[in-house]
C-alpha positions as CSV (number, residue, x, y, z in Angstrom):
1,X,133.8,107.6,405.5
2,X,133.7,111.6,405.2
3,X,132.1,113.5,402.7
4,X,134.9,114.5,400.9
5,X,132.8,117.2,399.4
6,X,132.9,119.8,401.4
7,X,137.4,119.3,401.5
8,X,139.2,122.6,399.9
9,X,140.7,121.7,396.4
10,X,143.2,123.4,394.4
11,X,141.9,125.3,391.3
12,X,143.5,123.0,388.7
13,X,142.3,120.2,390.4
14,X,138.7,122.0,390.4
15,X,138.9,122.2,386.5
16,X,139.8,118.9,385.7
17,X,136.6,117.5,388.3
18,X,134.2,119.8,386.8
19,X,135.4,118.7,383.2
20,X,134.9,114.8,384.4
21,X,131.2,115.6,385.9
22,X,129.9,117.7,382.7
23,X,127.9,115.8,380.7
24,X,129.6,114.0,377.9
25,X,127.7,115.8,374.8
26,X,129.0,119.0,377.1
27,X,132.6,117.8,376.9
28,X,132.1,116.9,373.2
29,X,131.1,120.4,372.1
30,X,133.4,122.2,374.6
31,X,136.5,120.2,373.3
32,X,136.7,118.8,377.1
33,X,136.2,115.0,376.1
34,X,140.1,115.1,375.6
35,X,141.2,114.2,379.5
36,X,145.1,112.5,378.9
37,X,147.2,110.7,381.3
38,X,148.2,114.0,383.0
39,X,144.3,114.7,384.1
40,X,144.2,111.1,385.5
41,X,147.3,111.2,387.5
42,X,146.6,114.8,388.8
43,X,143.4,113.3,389.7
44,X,145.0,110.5,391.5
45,X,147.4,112.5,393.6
46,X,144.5,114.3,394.7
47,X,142.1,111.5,395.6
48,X,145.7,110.4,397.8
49,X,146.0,113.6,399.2
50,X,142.6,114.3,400.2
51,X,142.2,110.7,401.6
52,X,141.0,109.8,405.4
53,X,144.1,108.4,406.8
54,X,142.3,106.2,408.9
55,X,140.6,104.6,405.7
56,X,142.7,104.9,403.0
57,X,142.3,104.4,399.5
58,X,141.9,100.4,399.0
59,X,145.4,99.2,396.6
60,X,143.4,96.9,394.5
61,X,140.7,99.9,393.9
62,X,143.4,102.7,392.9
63,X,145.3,99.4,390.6
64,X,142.1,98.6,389.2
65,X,141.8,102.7,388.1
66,X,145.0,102.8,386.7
67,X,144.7,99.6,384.8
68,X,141.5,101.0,383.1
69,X,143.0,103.7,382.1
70,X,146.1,102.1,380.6
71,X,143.3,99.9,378.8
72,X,141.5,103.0,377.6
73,X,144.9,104.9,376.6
74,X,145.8,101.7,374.7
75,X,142.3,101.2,372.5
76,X,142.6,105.1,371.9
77,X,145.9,104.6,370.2
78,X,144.3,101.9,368.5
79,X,141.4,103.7,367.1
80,X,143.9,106.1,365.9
81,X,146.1,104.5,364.1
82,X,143.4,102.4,362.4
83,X,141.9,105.5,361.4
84,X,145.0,106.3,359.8
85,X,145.5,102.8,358.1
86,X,141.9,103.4,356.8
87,X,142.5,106.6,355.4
88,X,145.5,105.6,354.1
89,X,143.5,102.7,352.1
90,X,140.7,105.1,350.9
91,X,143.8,107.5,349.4
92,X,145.1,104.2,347.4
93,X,142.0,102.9,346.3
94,X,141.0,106.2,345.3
95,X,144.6,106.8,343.1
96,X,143.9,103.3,341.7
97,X,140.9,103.8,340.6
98,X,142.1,107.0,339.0
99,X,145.2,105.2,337.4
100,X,142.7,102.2,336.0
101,X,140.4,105.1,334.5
102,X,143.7,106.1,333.2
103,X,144.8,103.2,331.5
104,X,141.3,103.0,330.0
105,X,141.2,106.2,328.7
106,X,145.0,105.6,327.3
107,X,143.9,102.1,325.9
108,X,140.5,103.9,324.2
109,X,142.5,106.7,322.6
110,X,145.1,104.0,321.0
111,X,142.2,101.8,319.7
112,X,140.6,105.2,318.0
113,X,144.3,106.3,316.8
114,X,144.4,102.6,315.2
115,X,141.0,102.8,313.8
116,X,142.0,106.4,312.4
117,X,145.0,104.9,310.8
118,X,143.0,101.9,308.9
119,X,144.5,99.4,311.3
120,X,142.3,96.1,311.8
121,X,141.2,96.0,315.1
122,X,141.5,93.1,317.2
123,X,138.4,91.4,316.7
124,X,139.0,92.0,312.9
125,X,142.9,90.4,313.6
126,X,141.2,87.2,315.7
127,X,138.6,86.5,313.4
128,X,141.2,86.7,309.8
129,X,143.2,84.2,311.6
130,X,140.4,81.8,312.1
């Protein structure tokens, strides 16, 4: 097969191969770790177009591509959406936890307000009864 290396390429095309070859901690930093479904198929199109025609691109290689990418696409979504369920959790444990320090607070206050007011309390009720 050719080197396909040394084959002209479009400059948009050129973006979106150097962004795939820097290194990932590159990407990260550079806010390039982000390629989407449009970067895969431009990618595609050009891996057709660029292809020998007398060895062209294998049909089980190029479905095998496009399957890990839906994979990929679909554990993404994933990830995000059960980092939303997570964060949703977090916010109602947190306003539980506030609304049970509440009642506590609320429950503490009504015992002193009793106690203030010469009411028994209910260890003093329980133990009269007995």
């Amino acid at each position: 097969m050719e080197n396909l290396s040394n084959l002209p390429v479009s400059p948009g095309v050129q973006s979106t191969l150097d962004r795939l070859n820097a290194p990932s901690n590159v990407r990260a930093s550079n806010g390039l770790g982000s390629l989407d479904q449009a970067d895969f198929l431009r990618l595609l199109t050009t891996q057709l177009a660029v292809q020998d025609p007398l060895e062209p691109v294998n049909n089980e290689e190029m479905l095998a591509q496009m399957a890990q990418f839906s994979s990929l696409a679909a554990s993404t979504a994933s990830s995000q959406t059960l980092d939303e369920i997570s964060a949703k959790l977090d916010d109602l444990i947190a306003a539980q936890e506030a609304a049970l320090e509440a009642s506590r607070a609320a429950a503490a206050a009504a015992a002193s307000a009793a106690q203030a007011a010469g009411a028994p309390s209910t260890a003093n009720a329980v133990s009269a009864l007995t």
